[in-house]
C-alpha positions as a Markdown table, in Angstrom:
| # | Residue | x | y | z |
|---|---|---|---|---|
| 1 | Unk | 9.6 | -5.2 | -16.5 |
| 2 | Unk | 8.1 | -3.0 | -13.6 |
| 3 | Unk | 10.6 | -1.7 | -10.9 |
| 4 | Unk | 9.5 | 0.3 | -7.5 |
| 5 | Unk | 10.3 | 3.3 | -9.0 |
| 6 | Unk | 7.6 | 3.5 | -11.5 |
| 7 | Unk | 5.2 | 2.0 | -8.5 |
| 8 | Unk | 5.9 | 5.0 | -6.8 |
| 9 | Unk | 5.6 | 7.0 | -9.9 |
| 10 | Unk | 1.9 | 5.7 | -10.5 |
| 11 | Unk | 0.8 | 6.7 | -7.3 |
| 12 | Unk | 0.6 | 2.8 | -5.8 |
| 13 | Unk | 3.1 | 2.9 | -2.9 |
| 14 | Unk | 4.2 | 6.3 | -1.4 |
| 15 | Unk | 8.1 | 6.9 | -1.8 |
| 16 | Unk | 7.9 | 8.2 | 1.6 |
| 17 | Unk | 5.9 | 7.7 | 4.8 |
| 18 | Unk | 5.3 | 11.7 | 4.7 |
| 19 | Unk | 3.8 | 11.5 | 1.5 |
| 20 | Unk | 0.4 | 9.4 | 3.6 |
| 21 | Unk | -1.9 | 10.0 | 5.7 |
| 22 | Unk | -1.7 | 7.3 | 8.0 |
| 23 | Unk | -5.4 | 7.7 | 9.7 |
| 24 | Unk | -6.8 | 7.5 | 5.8 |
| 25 | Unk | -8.0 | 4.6 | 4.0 |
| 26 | Unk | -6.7 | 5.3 | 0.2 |
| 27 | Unk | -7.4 | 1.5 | -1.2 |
| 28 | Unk | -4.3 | 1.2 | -2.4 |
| 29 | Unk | -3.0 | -2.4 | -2.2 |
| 30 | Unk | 0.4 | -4.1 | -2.0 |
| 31 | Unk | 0.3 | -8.2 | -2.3 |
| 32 | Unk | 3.5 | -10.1 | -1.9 |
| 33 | Unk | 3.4 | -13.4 | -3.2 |
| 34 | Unk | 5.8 | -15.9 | -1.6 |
| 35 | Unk | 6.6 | -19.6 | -2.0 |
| 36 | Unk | 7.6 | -21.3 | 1.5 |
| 37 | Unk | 10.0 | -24.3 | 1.6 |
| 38 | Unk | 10.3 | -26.5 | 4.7 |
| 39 | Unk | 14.0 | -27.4 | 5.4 |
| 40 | Unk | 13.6 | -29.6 | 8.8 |
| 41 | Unk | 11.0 | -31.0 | 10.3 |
| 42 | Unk | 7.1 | -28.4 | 11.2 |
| 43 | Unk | 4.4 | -28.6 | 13.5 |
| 44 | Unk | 1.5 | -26.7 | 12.7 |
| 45 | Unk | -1.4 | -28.1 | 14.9 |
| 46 | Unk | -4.2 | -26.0 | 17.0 |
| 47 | Unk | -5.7 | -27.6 | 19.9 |
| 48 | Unk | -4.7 | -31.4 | 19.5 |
| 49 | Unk | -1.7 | -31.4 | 20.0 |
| 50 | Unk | -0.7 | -34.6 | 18.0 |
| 51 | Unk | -2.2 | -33.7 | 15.0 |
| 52 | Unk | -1.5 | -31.6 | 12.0 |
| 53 | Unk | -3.5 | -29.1 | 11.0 |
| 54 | Unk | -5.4 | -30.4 | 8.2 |
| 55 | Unk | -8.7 | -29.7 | 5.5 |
| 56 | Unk | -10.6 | -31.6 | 3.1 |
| 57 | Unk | -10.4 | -30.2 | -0.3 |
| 58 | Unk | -11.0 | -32.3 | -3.7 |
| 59 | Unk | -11.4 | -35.8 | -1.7 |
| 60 | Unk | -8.0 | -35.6 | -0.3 |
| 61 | Unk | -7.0 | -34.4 | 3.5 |
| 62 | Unk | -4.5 | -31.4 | 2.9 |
| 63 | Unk | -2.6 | -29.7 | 5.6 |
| 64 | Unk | -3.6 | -26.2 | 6.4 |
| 65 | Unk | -1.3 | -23.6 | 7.8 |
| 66 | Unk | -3.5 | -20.4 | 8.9 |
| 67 | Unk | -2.0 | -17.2 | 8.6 |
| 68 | Unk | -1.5 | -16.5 | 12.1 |
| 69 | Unk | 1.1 | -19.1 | 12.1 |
| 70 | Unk | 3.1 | -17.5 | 9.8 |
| 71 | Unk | 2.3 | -14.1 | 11.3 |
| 72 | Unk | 3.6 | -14.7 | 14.6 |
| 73 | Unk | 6.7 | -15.9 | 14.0 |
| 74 | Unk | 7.5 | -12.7 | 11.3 |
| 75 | Unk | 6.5 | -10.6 | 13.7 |
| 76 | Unk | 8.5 | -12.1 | 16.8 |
| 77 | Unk | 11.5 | -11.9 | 14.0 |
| 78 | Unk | 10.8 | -8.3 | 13.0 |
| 79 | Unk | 10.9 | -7.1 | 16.7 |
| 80 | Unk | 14.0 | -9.1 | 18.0 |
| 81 | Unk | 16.3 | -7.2 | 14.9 |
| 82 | Unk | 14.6 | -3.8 | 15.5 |
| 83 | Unk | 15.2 | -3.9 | 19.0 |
| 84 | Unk | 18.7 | -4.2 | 18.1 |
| 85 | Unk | 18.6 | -0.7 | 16.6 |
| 86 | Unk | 19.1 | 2.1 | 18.9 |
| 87 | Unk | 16.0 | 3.9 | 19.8 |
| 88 | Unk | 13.8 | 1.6 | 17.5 |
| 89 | Unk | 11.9 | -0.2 | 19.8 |
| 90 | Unk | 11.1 | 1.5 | 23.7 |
| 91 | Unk | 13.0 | -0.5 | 26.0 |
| 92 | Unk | 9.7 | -1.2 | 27.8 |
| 93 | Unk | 7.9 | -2.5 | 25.1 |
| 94 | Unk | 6.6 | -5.9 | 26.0 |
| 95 | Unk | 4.4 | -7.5 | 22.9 |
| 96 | Unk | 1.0 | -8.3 | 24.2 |
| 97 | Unk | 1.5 | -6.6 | 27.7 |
| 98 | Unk | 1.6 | -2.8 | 26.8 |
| 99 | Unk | -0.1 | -0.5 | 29.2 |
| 100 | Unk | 1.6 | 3.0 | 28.4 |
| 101 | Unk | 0.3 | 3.3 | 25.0 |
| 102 | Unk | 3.3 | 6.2 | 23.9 |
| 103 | Unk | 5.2 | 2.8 | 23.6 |
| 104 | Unk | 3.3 | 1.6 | 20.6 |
| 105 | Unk | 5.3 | 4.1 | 18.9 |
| 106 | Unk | 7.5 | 2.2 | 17.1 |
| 107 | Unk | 7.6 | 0.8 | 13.1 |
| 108 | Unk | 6.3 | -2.6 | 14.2 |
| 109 | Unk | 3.7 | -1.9 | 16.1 |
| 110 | Unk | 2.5 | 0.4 | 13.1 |
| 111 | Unk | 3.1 | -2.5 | 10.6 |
| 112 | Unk | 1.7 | -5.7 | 12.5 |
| 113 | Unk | -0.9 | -3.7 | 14.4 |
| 114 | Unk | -1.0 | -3.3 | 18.5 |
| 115 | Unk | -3.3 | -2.3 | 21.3 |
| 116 | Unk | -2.4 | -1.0 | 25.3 |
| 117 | Unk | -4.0 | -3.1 | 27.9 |
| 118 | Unk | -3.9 | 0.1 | 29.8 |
| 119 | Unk | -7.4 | 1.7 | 31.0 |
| 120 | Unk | -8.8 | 5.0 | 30.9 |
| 121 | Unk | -6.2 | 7.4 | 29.0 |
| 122 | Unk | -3.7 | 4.2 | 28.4 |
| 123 | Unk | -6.5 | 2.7 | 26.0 |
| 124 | Unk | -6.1 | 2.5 | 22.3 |
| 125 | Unk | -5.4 | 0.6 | 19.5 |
| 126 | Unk | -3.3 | 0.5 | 16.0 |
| 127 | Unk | -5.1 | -1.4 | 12.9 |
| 128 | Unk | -2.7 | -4.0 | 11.2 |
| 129 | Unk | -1.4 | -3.2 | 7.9 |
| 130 | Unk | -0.3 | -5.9 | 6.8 |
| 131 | Unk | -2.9 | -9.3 | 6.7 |
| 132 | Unk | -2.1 | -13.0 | 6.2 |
| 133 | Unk | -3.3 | -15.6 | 3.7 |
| 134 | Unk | -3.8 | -19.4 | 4.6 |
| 135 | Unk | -2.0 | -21.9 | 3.0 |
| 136 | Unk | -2.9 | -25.4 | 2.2 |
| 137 | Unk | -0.7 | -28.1 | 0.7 |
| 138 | Unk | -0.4 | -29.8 | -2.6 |
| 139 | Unk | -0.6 | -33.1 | -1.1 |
| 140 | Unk | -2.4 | -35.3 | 0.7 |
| 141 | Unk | -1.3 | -35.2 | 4.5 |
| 142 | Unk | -0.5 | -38.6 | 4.9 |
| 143 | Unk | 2.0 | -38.2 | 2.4 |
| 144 | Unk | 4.2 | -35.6 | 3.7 |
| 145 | Unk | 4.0 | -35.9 | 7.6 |
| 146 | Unk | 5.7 | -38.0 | 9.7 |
| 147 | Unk | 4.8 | -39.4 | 13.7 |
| 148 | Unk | 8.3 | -38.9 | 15.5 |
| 149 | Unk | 8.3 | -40.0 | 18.9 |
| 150 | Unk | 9.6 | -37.4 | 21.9 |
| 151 | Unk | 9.5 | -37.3 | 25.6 |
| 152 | Unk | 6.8 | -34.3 | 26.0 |
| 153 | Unk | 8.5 | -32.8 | 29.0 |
| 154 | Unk | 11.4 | -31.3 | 26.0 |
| 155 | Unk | 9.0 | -28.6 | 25.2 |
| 156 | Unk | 6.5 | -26.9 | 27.5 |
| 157 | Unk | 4.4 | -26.4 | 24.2 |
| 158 | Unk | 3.6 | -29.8 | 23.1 |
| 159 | Unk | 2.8 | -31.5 | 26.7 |
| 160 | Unk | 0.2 | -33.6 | 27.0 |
| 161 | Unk | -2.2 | -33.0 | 29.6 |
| 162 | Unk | -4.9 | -34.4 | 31.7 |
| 163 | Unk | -8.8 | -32.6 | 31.5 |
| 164 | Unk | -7.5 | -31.4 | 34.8 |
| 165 | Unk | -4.8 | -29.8 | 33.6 |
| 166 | Unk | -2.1 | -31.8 | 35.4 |
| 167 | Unk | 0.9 | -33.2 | 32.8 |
| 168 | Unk | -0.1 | -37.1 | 31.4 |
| 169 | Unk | 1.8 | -39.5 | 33.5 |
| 170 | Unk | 3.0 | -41.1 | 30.4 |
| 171 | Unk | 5.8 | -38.6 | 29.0 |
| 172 | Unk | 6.4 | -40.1 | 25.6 |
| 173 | Unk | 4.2 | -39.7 | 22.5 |
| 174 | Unk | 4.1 | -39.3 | 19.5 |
| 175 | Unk | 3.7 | -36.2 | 17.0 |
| 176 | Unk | 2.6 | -35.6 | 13.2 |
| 177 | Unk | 6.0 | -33.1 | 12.0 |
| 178 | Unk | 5.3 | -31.9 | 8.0 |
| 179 | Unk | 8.3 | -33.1 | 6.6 |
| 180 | Unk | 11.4 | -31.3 | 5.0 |
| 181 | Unk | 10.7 | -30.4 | 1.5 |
| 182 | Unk | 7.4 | -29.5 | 1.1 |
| 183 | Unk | 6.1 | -26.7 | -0.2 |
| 184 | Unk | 3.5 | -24.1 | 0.4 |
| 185 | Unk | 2.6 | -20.8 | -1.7 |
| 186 | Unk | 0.9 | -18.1 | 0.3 |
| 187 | Unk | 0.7 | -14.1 | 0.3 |
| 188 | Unk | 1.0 | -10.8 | 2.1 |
| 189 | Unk | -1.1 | -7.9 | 1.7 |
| 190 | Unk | -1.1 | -4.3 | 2.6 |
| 191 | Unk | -2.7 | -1.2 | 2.5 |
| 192 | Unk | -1.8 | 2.3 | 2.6 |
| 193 | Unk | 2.1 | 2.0 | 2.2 |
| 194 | Unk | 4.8 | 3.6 | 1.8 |
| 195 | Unk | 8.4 | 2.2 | 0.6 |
| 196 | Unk | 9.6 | 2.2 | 4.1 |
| 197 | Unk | 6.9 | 0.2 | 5.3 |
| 198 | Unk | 7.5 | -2.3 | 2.6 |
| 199 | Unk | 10.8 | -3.1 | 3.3 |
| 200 | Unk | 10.8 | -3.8 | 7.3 |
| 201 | Unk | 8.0 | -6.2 | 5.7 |
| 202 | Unk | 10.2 | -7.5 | 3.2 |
| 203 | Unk | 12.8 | -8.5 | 6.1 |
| 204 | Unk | 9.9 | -9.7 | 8.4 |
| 205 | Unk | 9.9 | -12.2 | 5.4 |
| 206 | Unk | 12.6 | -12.8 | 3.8 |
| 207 | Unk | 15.3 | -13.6 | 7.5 |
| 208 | Unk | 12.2 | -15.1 | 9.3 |
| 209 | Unk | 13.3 | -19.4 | 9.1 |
| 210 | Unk | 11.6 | -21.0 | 12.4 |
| 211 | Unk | 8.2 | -21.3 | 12.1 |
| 212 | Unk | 6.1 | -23.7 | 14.4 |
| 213 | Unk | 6.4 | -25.8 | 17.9 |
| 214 | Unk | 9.5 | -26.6 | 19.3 |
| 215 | Unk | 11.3 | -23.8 | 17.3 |
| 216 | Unk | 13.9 | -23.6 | 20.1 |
| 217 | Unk | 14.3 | -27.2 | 19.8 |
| 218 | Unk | 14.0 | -27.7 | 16.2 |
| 219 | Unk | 16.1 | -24.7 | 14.8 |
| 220 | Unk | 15.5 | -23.1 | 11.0 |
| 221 | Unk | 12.7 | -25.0 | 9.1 |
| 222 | Unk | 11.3 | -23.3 | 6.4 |
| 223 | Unk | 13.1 | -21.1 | 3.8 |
| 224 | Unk | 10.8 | -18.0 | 2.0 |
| 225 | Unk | 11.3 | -17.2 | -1.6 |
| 226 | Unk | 9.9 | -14.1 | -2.6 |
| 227 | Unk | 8.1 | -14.3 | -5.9 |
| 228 | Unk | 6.4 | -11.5 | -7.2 |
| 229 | Unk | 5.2 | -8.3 | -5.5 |
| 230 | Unk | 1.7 | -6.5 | -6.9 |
| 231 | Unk | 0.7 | -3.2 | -6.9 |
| 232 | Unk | -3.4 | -2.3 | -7.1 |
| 233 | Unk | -5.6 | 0.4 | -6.2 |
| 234 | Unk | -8.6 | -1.9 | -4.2 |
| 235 | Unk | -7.8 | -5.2 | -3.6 |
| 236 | Unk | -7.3 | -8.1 | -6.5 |
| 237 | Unk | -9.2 | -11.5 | -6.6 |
| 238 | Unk | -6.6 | -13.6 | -5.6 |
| 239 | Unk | -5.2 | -15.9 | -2.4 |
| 240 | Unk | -3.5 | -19.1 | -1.9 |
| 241 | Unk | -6.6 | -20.8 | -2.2 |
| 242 | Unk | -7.5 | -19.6 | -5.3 |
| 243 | Unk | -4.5 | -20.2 | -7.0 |
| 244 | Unk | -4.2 | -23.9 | -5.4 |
| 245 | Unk | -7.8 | -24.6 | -6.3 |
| 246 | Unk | -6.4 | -25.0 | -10.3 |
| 247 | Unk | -3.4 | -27.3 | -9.2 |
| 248 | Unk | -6.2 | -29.4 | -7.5 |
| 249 | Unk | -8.0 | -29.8 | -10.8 |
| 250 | Unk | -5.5 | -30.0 | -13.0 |
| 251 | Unk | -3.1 | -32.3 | -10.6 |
| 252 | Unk | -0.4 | -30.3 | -11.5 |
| 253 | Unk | 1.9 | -28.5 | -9.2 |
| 254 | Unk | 4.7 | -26.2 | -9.5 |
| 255 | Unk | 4.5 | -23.3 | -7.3 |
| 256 | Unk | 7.1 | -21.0 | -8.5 |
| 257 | Unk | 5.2 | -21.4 | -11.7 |
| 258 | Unk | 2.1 | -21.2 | -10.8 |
| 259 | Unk | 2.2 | -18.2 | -8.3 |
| 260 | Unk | 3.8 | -16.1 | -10.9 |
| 261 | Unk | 1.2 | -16.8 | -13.7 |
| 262 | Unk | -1.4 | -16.3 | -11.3 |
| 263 | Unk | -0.1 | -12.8 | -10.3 |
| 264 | Unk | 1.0 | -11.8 | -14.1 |
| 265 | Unk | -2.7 | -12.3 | -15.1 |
| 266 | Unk | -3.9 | -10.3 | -12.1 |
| 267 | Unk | -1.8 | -7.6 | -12.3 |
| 268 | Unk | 0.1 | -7.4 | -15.4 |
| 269 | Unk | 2.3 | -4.5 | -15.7 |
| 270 | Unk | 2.0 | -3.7 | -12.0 |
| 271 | Unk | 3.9 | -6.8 | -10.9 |
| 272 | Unk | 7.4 | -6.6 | -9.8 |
| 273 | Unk | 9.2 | -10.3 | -10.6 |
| 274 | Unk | 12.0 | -11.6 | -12.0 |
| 275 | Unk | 15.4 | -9.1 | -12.4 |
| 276 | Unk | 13.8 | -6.4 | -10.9 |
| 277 | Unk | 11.9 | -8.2 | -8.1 |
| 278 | Unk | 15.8 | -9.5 | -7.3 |
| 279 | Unk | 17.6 | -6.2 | -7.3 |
| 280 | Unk | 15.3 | -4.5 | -5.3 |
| 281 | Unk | 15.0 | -7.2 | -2.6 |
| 282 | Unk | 18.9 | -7.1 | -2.2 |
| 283 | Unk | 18.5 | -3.0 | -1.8 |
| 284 | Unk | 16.3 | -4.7 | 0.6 |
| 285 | Unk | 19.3 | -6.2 | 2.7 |
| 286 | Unk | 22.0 | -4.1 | 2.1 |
| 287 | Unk | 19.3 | -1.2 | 4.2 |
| 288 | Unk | 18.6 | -4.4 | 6.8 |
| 289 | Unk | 22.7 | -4.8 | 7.1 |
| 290 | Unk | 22.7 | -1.0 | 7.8 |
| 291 | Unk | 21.9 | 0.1 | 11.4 |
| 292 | Unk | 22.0 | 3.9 | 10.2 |
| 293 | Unk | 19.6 | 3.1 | 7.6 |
| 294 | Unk | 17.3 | 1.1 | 10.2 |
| 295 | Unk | 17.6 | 3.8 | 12.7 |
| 296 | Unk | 16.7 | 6.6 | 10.2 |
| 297 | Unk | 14.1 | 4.9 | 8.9 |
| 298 | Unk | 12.3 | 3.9 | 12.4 |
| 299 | Unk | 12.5 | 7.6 | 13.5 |
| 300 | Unk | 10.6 | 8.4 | 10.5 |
| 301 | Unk | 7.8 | 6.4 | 10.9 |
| 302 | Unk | 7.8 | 6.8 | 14.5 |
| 303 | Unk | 7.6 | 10.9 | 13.9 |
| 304 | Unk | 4.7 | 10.2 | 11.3 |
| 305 | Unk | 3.0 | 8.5 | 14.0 |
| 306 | Unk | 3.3 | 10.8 | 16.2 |
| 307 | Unk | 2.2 | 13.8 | 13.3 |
| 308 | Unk | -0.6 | 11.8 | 12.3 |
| 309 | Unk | -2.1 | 10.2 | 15.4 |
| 310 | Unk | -1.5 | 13.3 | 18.0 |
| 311 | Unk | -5.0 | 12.8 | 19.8 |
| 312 | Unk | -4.1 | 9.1 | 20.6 |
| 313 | Unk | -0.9 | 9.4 | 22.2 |
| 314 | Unk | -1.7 | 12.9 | 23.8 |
């Protein structure tokens, strides 16, 4: 079995943000693999807004869930729990609305990536770190949605409008929800890492349950199960698509199984799974229980940050 430790020891994750340059590119790759469970009811739909997002593949219509859907709502989760941590998060950091850029000095804006909408010396930007597969379903779509009927005026996300953009005289419609217990295997991936990093990631995932529309209104719907983690130096041939292109053809489908075989003959010894993968995601949780250990590890990233990037927040 393969524990951090000896990741560290091989030179594929740094033990310690210090130990990177964080304006290098070292093509060193990190790929968490994850299987996602829905436990209430999901929308995932674009710009119709009664329709589920959905794709063609092998002559059946299987719902899609891009990445940004799932990226979002980590994110959104990530920030709300850091900005719980004293000092974590500047208290006039406002996601998407940034225009002093010393507040993008924090560990999720380094993670998830940011940009100031300020001009002139304000201007700059932080490259993600972390980037989101797709994921498609096992199923056909008519097989696990469901058309509920709701008044549209519950949720100023799913209104109907007119081309004019006034709301649809008739309120009450009806939506395609994926239902609960489906499942969908996707994956994480990062680049120049260091242990710290991994973890806030690992929390992003592992506490993030609303995913969707009408989270407010719908509460906790999906549950994540992490599955594997990989370690590589350039990044490995492998995504949700590929590994659900073989339970297409085979019309077999068991995604625990099938995401851990996939990864094991990708990676091999450089896989973290099973025991291992286990005790080191409840280190994992005992350091998100801690606000000490939070705290600590925010100012160090945030003081890398500032080491390594002095010309774009001078």
């Amino acid at each position: 079995m393969t524990t951090i430790e000896e990741m560290i020891e091989k030179g594929y994750i740094a033990g310690n943000v210090n130990d990177i340059d964080l304006g290098k590119n070292s093509g060193i790759f990190v790929k968490i693999g994850i299987v996602s469970r829905t436990t209430s009811y999901l929308i995932v739909r674009n710009n119709e807004p009664t329709e589920t997002t959905s794709e063609e593949f092998y002559g059946e219509e299987r719902v899609v869930i891009p990445g940004n859907k799932w990226r979002g709502a980590e994110r959104s989760y990530i920030l709300s729990q850091m900005r719980s941590v004293d000092g974590a998060i500047p208290r006039n950091y406002e996601r998407n609305a940034v225009e002093i850029k010393s507040v993008l000095r924090n560990p999720v804006s380094l993670i998830f990536g940011d940009s100031s909408t300020g001009t002139g010396k304000n201007a700059t930007s932080i490259a993600s770190r972390n980037y989101y597969d797709w994921a498609y379903s096992f199923q056909p779509v008519f097989k696990i949605t469901e058309r509920l009927t709701h008044n549209s005026l519950s949720d100023t996300g799913t209104i109907l409008h007119e081309t004019s953009g006034s709301v649809k005289s008739n309120a009450i419609y009806e939506t395609q929800y994926i239902k609960p217990g489906c499942e969908f295997l996707r994956f994480v991936t990062m680049e120049n890492i260091s242990k710290e990093m991994l973890a806030i990631q690992l929390m992003a995932i592992i506490y993030t349950t609303r995913y969707g529309a009408r989270t407010a209104i719908l509460g906790d719907n999906v549950s994540n199960d992490i599955i594997g983690i990989g370690f590589s130096k350039g990044d490995k041939p492998i995504s949700s698509y590929t590994v659900m292109k073989k339970c297409w053809e085979t019309g077999n489908y068991e995604p625990d199984t099938d995401l851990i075989s996939s990864m094991e003959e990708i990676y091999g010894e450089n896989l973290i799974s099973g025991k291992d993968l286990n005790s080191y995601i409840e280190e994992v949780r005992r350091v998100k229980a801690s606000r000490d250990e939070l705290k600590t590890i925010s100012s160090v990233l945030v003081s890398k940050m500032e080491s390594d990037w002095k010309d774009m927040f001078r």
